[in-house]
N, C-alpha and C positions, 0 to 999 in steps of 0.2 A: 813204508819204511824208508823208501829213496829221497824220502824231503828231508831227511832228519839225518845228522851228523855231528859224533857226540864229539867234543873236545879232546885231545889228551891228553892225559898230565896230571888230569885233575882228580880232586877229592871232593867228597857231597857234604856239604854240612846245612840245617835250617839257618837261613836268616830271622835276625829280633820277631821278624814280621809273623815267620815261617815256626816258631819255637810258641809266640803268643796262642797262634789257631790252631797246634797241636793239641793245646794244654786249656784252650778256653772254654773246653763244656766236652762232656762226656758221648756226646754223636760220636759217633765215628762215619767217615766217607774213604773214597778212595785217598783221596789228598790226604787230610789225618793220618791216615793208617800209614803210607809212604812214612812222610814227619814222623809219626813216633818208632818206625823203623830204625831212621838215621841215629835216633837218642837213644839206641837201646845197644848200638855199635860200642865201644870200647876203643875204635878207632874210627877217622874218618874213613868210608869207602872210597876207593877208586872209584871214578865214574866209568864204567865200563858195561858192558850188554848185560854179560852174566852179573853181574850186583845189581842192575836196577830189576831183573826177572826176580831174582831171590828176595832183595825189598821189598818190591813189591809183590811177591806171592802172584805172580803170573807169567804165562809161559810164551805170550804174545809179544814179541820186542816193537812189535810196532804200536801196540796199545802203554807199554813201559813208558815208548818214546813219547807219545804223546802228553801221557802224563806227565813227565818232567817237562816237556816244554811249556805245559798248563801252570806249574808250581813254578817255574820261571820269571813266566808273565806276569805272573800276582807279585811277585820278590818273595817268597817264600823258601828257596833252597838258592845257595850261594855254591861257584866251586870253588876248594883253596887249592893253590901252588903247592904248598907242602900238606901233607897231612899230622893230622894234631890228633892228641890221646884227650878221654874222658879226663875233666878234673878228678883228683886223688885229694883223701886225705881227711882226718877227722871235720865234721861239720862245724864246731864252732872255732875253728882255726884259717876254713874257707872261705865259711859264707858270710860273716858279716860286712867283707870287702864286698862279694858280689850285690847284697842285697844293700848295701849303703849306695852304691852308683847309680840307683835307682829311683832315686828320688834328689832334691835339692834341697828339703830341708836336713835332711840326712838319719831321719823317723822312720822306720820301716820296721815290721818285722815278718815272720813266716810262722804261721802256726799250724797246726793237725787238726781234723775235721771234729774234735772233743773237745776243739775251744782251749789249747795249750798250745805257750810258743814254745816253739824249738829253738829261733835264734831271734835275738833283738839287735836292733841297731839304732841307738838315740833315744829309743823311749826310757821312763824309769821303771821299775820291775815291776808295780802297783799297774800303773797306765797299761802296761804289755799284759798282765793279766786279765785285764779288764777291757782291754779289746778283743782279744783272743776269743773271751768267751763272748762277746758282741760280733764277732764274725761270725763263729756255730752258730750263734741265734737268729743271724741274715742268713745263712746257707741253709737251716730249716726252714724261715718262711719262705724263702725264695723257693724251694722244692715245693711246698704246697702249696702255690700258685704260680707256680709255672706255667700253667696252663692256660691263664688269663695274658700271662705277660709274654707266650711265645705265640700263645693258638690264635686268641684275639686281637692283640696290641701286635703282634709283629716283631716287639723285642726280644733279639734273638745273643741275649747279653747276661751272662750271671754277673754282672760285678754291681755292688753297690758302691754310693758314694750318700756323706751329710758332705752338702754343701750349700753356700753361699748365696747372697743376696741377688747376684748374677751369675748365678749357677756353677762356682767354679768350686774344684771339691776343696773342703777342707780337709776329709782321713776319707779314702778311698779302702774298699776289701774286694780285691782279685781271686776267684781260686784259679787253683792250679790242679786239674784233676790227671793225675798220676798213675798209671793202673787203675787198680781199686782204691785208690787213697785219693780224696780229696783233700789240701791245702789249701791254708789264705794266705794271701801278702797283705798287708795292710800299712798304707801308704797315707804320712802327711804330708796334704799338700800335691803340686804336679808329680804325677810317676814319669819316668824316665824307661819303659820297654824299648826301646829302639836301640837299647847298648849291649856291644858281644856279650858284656858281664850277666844279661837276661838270659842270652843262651846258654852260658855256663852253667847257670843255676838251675835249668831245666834239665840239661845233661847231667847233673849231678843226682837230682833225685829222681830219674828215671833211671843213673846207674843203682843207686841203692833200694829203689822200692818197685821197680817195673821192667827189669833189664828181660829177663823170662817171659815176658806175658805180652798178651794182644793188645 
């Protein structure tokens, strides 16, 4: 514990990086479980002894410390200066700013694991139905061969993409698994996760569907 020496001042929030591999497949590890701790705050935490023992559900500060220097290292937890509250506030008044920053064509939407969206941004309401329910019908085959494409292949990736001649995606489908709920984004064209606007949108539906839960 003498190697290690926490800052002060500061607040725990995930980085883009740190918000994707919380949310990118339903494993849980230590890492994850820290991450979806942070997203389940209402506010950022103090980085202090006692918060990272109670995040992390252990009583070891030198096994705490270690692990944030671990989520450090990867860029997966950032500390801020000020501390910052959960986004607020009806979903389609939110989220189409966040999930437009997301992409560059400015296509996106989020839908529920029943293959309905919740919010669109750019597509027309024909197209967003009909991806939605083309995402639940990739999140089904993708569970029933899992097993070929994690155990044998190695890929260790729920997301699909159709793409291009030189492999570049044309509509990309992300989940986002959330507690018990799993989510799509479905993205035309390059996705954009590397913006706070990604970590917003995690924080928001881990406020409303997983704030309680492991």
């Amino acid at each position: 514990m003498a190697d290690y020496k926490l800052s002060e001042g500061l607040f725990l929030l995930p980085t883009p990086a740190g918000a994707y591999y919380a949310v990118a497949s339903r494993e849980q590890d230590k890492t994850r479980q820290f991450l979806r701790s942070l997203f389940r705050q209402q506010r950022t935490p103090a980085l202090t002894e006692d918060s990272l023992l109670t995040l992390m559900e252990n009583d070891e500060p030198k096994i705490c410390f270690e692990r944030l220097h671990h989520c450090q290292k990867l860029g997966l937890v950032q500390g801020l200066e000020q501390a910052i509250e959960a986004p607020t506030g009806a979903f389609e008044q939110i989220l189409p700013n966040m999930l437009g920053s997301l992409t560059e064509s400015g296509k996106v939407l989020l839908a529920d694991n029943q293959g309905f969206y919740l919010i669109c941004h750019g597509f027309a309401h024909e197209t967003a139905e009909e991806l939605s329910a083309l995402g639940a019908e990739i999140a089904s085959i993708h569970e029933r061969r899992s097993g070929l494409l994690f155990n044998n292949m190695g890929l260790n990736s729920h997301a699909w993409a159709v793409v291009d001649a030189a492999g570049n995606s044309q509509v990309g489908f992300w989940p986002l698994f959330i507690g018990e709920t799993r989510f799509i984004v479905a993205i035309s064209g390059v996705p954009h996760f590397n913006r706070s606007e990604f970590v917003e949108l995690v924080w928001v539906l881990f406020s409303r569907y997983a704030a309680n839960r492991k």
